[in-house]
C-alpha positions in Angstrom: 18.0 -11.6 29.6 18.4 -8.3 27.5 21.0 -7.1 24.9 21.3 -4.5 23.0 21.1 -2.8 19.4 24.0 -0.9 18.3 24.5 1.3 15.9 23.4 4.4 13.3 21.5 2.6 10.8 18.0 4.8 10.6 16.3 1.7 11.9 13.8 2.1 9.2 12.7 5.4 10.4 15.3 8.2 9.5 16.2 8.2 13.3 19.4 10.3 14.3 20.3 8.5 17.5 23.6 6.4 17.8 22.8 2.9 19.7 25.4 2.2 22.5 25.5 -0.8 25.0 26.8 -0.5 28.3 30.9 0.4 28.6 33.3 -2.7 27.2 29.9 -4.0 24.8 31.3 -5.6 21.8 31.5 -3.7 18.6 30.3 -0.4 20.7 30.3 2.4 17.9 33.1 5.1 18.5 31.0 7.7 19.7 29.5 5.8 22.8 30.9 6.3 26.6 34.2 4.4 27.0 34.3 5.4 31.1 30.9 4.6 33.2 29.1 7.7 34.6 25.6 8.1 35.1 25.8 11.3 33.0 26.8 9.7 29.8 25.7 6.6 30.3 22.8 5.2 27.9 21.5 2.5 30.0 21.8 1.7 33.6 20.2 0.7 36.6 19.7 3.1 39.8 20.2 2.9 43.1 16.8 2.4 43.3 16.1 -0.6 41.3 15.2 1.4 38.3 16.5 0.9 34.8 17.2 4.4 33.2 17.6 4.5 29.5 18.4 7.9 28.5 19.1 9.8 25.1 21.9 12.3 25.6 22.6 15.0 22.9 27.0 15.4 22.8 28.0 18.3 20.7 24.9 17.7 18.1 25.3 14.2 18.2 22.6 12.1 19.9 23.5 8.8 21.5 20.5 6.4 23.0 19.9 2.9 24.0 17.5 0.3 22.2 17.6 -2.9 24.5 16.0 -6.2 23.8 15.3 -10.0 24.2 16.4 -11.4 21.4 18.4 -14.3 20.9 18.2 -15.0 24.6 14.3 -14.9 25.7 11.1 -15.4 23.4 7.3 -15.1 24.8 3.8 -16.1 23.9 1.1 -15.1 25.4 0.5 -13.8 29.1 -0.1 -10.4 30.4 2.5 -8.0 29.4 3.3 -5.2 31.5 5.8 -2.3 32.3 6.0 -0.2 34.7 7.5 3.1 33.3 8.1 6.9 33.4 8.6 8.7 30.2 10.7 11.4 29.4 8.6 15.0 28.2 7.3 15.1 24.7 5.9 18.0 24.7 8.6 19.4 21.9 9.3 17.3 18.8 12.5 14.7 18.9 11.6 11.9 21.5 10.2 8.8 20.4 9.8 5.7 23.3 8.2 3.2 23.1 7.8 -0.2 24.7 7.1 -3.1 22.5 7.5 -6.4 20.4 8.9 -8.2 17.2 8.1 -11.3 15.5 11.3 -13.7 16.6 11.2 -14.7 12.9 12.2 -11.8 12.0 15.1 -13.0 10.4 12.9 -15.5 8.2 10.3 -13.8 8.3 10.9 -10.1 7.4 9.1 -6.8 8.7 6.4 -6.1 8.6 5.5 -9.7 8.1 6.7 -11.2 11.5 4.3 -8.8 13.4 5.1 -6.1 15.8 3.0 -4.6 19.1 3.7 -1.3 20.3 2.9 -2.0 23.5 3.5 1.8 24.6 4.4 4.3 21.8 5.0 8.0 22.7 5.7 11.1 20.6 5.3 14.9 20.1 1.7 16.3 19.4 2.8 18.1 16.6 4.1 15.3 14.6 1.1 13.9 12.9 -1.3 14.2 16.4 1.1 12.3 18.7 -0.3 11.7 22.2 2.7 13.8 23.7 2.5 13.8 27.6 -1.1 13.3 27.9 -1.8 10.0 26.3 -0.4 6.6 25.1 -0.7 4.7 21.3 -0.4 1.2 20.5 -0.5 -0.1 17.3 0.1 -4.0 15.7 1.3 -4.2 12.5 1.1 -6.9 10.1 2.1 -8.0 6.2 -0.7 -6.2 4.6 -0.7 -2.9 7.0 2.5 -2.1 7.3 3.7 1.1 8.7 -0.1 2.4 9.1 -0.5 -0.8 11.1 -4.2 -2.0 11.8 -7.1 1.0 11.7 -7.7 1.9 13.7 -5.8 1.2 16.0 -5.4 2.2 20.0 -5.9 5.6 22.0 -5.6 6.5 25.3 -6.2 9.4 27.4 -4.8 10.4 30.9 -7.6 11.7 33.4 -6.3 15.5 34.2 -4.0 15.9 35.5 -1.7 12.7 35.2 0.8 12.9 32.7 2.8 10.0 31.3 6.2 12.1 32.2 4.9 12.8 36.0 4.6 9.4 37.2 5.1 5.7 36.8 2.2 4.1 35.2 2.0 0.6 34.4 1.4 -0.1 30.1 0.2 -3.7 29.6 -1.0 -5.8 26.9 -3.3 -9.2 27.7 -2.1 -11.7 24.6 -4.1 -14.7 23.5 -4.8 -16.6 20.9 -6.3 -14.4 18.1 -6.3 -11.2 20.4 -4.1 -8.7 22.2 -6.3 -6.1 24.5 -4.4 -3.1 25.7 -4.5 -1.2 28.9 -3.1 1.6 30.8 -2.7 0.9 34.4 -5.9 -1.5 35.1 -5.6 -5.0 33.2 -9.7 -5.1 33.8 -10.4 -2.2 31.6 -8.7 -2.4 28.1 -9.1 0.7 25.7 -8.0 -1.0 22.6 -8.8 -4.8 21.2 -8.0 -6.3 18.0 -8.3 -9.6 17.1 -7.6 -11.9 14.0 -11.1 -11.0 12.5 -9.9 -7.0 12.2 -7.7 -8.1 9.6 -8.4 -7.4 5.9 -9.0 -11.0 3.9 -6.1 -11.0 2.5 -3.6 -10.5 5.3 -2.6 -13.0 8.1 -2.1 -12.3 12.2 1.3 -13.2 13.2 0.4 -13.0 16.6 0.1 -16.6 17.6 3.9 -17.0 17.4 6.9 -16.0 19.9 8.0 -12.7 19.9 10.9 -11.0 22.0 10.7 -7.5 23.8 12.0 -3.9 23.2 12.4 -1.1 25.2 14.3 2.3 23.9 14.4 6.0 23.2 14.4 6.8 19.7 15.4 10.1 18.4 14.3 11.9 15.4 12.8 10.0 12.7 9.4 9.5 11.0 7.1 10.4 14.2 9.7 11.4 16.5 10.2 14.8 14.7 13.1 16.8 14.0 14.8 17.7 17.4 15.9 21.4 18.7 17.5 22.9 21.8 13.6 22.7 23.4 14.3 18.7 23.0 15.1 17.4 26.6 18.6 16.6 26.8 19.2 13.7 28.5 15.4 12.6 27.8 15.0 10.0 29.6 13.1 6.8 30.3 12.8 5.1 33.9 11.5 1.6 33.9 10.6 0.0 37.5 10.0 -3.5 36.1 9.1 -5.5 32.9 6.9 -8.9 33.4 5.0 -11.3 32.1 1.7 -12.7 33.7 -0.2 -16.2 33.3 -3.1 -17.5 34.4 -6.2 -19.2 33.4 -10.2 -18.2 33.2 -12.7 -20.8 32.8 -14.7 -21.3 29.2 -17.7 -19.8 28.4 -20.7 -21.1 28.3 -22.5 -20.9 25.2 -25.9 -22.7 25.5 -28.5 -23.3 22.3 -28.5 -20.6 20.1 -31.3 -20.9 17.7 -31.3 -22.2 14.4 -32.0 -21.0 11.2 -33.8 -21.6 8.0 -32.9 -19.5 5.3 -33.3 -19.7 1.0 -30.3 -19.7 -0.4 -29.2 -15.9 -1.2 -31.3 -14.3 1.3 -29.7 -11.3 3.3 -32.9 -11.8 6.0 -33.4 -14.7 8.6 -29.7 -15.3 8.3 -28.4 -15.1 11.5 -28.7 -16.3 14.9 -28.1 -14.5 17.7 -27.3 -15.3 21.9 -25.9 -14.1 25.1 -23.3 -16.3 26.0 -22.3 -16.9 29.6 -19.2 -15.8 30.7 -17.5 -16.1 34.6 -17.4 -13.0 36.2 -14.1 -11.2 36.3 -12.8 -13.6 33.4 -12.2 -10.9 31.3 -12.8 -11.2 27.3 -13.7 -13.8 25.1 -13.1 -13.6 21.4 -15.9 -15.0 18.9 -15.1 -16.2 15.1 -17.7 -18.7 13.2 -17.5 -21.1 10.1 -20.2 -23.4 8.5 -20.2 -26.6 6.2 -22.6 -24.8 3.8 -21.3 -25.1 0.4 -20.4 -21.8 -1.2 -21.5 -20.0 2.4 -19.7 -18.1 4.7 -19.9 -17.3 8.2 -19.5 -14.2 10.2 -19.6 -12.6 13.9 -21.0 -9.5 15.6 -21.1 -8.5 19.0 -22.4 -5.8 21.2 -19.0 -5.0 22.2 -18.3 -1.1 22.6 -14.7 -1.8 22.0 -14.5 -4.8 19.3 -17.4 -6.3 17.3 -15.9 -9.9 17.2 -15.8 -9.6 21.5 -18.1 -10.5 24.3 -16.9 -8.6 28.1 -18.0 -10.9 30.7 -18.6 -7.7 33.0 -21.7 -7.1 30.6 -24.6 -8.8 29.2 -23.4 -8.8 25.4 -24.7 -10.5 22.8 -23.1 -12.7 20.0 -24.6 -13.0 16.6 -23.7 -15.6 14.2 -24.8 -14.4 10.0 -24.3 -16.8 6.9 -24.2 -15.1 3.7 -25.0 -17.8 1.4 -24.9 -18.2 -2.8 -28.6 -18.2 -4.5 -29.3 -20.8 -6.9 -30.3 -20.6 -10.8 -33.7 -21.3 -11.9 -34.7 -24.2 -14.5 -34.3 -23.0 -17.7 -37.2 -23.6 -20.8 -36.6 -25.6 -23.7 -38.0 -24.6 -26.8 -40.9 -27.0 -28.8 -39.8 -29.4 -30.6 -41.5 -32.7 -31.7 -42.3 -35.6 -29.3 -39.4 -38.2 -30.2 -40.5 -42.2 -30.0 -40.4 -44.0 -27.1 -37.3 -46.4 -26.9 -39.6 -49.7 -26.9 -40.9 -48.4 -30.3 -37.6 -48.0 -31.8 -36.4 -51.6 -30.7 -39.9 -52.8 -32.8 -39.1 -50.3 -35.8 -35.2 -51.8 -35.8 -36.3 -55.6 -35.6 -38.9 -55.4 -38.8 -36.7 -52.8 -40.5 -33.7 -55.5 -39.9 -36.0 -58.6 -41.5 -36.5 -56.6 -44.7 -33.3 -55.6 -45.3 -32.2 -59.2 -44.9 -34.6 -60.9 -47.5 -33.8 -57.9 -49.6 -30.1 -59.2 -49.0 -30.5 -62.7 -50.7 -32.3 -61.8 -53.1 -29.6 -60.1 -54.6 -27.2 -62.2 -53.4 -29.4 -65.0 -55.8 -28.9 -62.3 -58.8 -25.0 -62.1 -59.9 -21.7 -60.8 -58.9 -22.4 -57.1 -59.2 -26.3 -57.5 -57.2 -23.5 -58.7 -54.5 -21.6 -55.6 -54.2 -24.6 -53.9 -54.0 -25.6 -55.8 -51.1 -22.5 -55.7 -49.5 -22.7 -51.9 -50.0 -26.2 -51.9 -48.8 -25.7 -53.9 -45.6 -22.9 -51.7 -44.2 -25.1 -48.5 -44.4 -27.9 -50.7 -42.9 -25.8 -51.4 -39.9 -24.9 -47.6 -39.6 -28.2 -46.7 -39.8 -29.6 -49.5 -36.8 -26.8 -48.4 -34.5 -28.1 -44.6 -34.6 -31.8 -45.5 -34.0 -31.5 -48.3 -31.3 -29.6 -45.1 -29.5 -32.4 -42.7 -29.4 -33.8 -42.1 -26.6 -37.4 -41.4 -25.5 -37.2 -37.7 -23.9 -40.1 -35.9 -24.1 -39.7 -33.2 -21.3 -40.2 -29.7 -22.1 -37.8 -28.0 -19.5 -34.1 -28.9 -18.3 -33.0 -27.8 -14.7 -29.4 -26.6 -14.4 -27.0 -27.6 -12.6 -26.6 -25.9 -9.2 -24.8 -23.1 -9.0 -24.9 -21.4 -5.1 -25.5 -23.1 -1.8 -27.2 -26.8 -2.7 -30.4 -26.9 -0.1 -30.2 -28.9 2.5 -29.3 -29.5 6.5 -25.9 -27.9 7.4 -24.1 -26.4 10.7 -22.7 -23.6 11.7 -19.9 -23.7 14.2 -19.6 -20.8 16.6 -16.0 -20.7 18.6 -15.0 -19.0 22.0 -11.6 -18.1 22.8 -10.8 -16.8 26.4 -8.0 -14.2 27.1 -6.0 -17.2 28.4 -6.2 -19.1 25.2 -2.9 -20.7 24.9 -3.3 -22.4 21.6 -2.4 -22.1 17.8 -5.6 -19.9 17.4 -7.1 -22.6 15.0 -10.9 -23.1 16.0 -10.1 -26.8 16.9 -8.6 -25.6 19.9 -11.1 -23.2 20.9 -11.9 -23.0 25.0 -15.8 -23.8 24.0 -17.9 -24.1 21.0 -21.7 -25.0 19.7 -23.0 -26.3 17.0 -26.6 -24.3 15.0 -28.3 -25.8 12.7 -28.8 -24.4 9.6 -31.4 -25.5 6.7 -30.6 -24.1 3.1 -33.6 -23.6 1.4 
C-alpha cells in the first residue's frame, strides 16, 4: 500500500535530504544503502511492529525516506489517525510531518489539489515552530498557498509530554466541507476549518480523494539549516496508520424564526436557534443561502473553535444573517403641461381629417397645378394624423424607477447541517438536515 519518493529535487522547499526506497527499489539514487542494515537503512519495520523512518547524515550528506499512497491507495473521508514518535527538534534541521495531497495532483497542480498536514513538526527557532512541545496543521489551498489557511492549527503538550518522549496518536476527522484536528482524543479537536474559512475567491479541494505521506524532511524552508547539534539518525517511529468510518445521526434543527426586514437594513436581519444535536455525535458544520434577489446569506455560531460550527457536547447557537440590496426611490418629474386625453385626440383627428378632405376637392375642381398642391398637401396631412393619433394621455407628475436591490416580497432562507460523517460532494443538496425561514423583503 505505500511507495516511495526518490530523489534530491528540493521538493519545493530547498530541502537537503536524498530520498531512498528500501535496498533493490527501482531507480534508487547512487548515494542510498545498496546492503540492508538497520543503521543505514531509511525505512524499515522493527521487530516490534513499528515502522522506523530515519534521516541519517553520511559524510555531510543526508539521506531520508518520504513514503506514500499514491498510485496504489486514495481516501475520502474518515478519521485519520497515526500513531507516532518524533524524532527531537529542539535544534534546527528536522522537518516530519504526517499528511495528504490532492490525487490530482498531476492535473491539478499544487497548491491547487489541496494538501492537510495532518502532523507538521519543526525547530522553535525557525519562524516559532512547535519543536518538541507541540504539533501544527495546516490545509492549503489555490488562493493560500504556502501560508495555507489563517490561521490555521496549534497545539500544546500538557507538561511534561513531549512529542519525542512518547507515541501519541495525530488524527484528523474529514467530512464534507470540514477537517477537525486532534492530538490524541478524536472528541476534543483543537483546530477546525471548514469551506466557509475560505476567502470568496478561492475553492476547498477537500471533498475529493487524496493519498497519504509520511517522511522526514531535512533542511529547507522551516526545517532550518542543519549542524552537528542535528540528531543523526533523527528518527521517526510510526505504530500504525488508519482510517476510521462511522456514522452520527442528523441534527435536529426545529423552527427558527422568521424575519421581516426592508430591503438594505443591517438590523432585524437574522435569525437565530439552538439546534439539536445527539450526544457524543461530534460536530456539525452550518452554511446558508436564500432565493432573495441580489441577497446573500451568512452563518455564525457560538463555537469557541469555528464560527460556521455547532459542538453537540454544548448548547450553541446558530445564527442565520441576510445582507440584502436597498432599493431606489421614485424619482420627480419636472412641470410640464397637461397633454390631451387620447379620446380627445381621436375627435381632433376625425374633424381635422373632414376638412382637409373638402379642402382636397376643391382644389382638385381648380386645375392641374391646384392638384399638385393637393397631392403635396395630403401627404403632410397624413404625417401629421399618424403623430397625433399616437399621443398619449399621461398626465402623472412622478415616474418610479426601476428596481434596483432586493424586489420586496416573500422569500426563504435555507439553513444546511452537515455532520462529521458527511460522506457527500459537500453541495447543500446533500446536506444530513436542513430547514426552511421565511423571509419577507420589505
Amino acid at each position: 500500500m505505500w511507495t516511495y519518493d526518490l530523489g534530491n529535487s528540493g521538493f519545493g522547499n530547498n530541502e537537503v535530504e536524498t530520498y531512498c526506497g528500501p535496498v533493490g527499489t527501482p531507480n534508487n539514487p547512487a548515494s542510498c544503502p545498496t546492503t540492508f542494515s538497520t543503521s543505514t537503512a531509511n525505512a524499515y519495520v522493527d521487530g516490534s511492529g513499528h515502522l522506523v523512518i530515519q534521516a541519517i547524515n553520511n559524510g555531510g550528506a543526508w539521506t531520508s525516506a518520504r513514503m506514500k499512497t499514491q498510485g496504489l491507495q486514495n481516501f475520502q473521508y474518515g478519521r485519520m489517525e497515526a500513531s507516532i514518535q518524533l524524532p527531537d527538534t529542539t535544534n534546527q534541521g528536522l522537518w516530519p510531518a504526517f499528511w495528504m495531497l490532492g490525487s490530482d495532483i498531476s492535473t491539478m497542480p499544487w497548491p491547487a489539489c489541496g494538501e492537510t498536514d495532518i502532523l507538521e513538526v519543526w525547530s522553535q527557532a525557525v519562524l516559532n515552530g512547535p519543536g518538541p512541545l507541540g504539533n501544527r496543521s495546516t490545509l492549503h489551498t489555490a488562493a493560500t498557498d504556502g501560508a495555507g489557511v489563517q490561521p490555521n492549527g496549534g497545539f500544546t503538550f500538557p507538561a511534561p509530554q513531549t512529542n519525542s518522549s512518547a507515541f501519541h496518536t495525530y488524527g484528523m476527522i474529514w467530512s464534507a466541507n470540514m477537517q477537525q484536528f486532534y492530538v490524541d482524543n478524536p472528541q476534543q479537536p483543537y483546530y477546525i476549518a471548514t469551506a466557509s474559512d475560505l476567502k470568496p475567491n478561492d475553492t476547498w479541494p477537500f471533498n475529493l480523494q487524496f493519498f497519504l505521506l509520511l517522511n522526514v524532511a531535512v533542511g529547507g524552508t522551516l526545517g532550518g539549516t542543519p549542524s552537528a547539534a542535528t540528531p543523526n539518525p533523527g528518527i521517526l517511529m510510526a505504530d500504525y496508520v488508519r482510517q476510521y468510518s462511522g456514522t452520527v445521526a442528523a441534527p435536529a434543527l426545529g423552527n427558527p424564526p422568521a424575519i421581516s426586514v426592508k430591503a438594505g437594513a443591517t438590523t432585524g436581519n437574522a435569525s437565530s436557534f439552538t439546534p439539536g444535536l445527539a450526544a457524543g455525535s461530534g460536530f456539525a458544520f452550518f452554511t446558508c443561502d436564500t432565493d432573495a434577489p441580489k441577497a446573500t446569506c451568512a452563518i455564525l455560531t457560538t463555537d469557541a473553535l469555528n464560527a460556521h460550527v455547532v459542538n453537540s457536547n454544548a448548547a450553541e447557537t446558530v445564527t442565520a444573517t441576510v445582507t440584502t440590496t436597498a432599493n431606489s426611490a421614485a424619482l420627480p418629474l419636472a412641470a410640464k403641461p397637461r397633454k390631451p386625453a387620447h379620446g380627445q385626440n381621436l375627435w381632433v383627428t376625425a374633424m381635422s381629417g373632414m376638412l382637409a378632405i373638402w379642402y382636397c376637392l376643391v382644389k382638385w375642381r381648380q386645375g392641374e397645378g391646384s392638384r399638385r398642391y393637393a397631392w403635396r398637401f395630403a401627404a403632410a396631412f397624413i404625417v401629421l394624423v399618424a403623430a397625433v393619433a399616437g399621443c398619449g394621455g399621461d398626465s402623472s407628475g412622478t415616474v418610479t424607477t426601476s428596481s434596483s436591490g432586493t424586489t420586496p416580497g416573500a422569500y426563504t432562507v435555507h439553513v444546511y447541517a452537515f455532520t462529521e460523517t458527511n460522506s457527500s460532494d459537500g453541495t447543500n443538496a446533500h446536506a444530513d438536515a436542513q430547514v426552511a425561514i421565511p423571509l419577507t423583503v420589505n
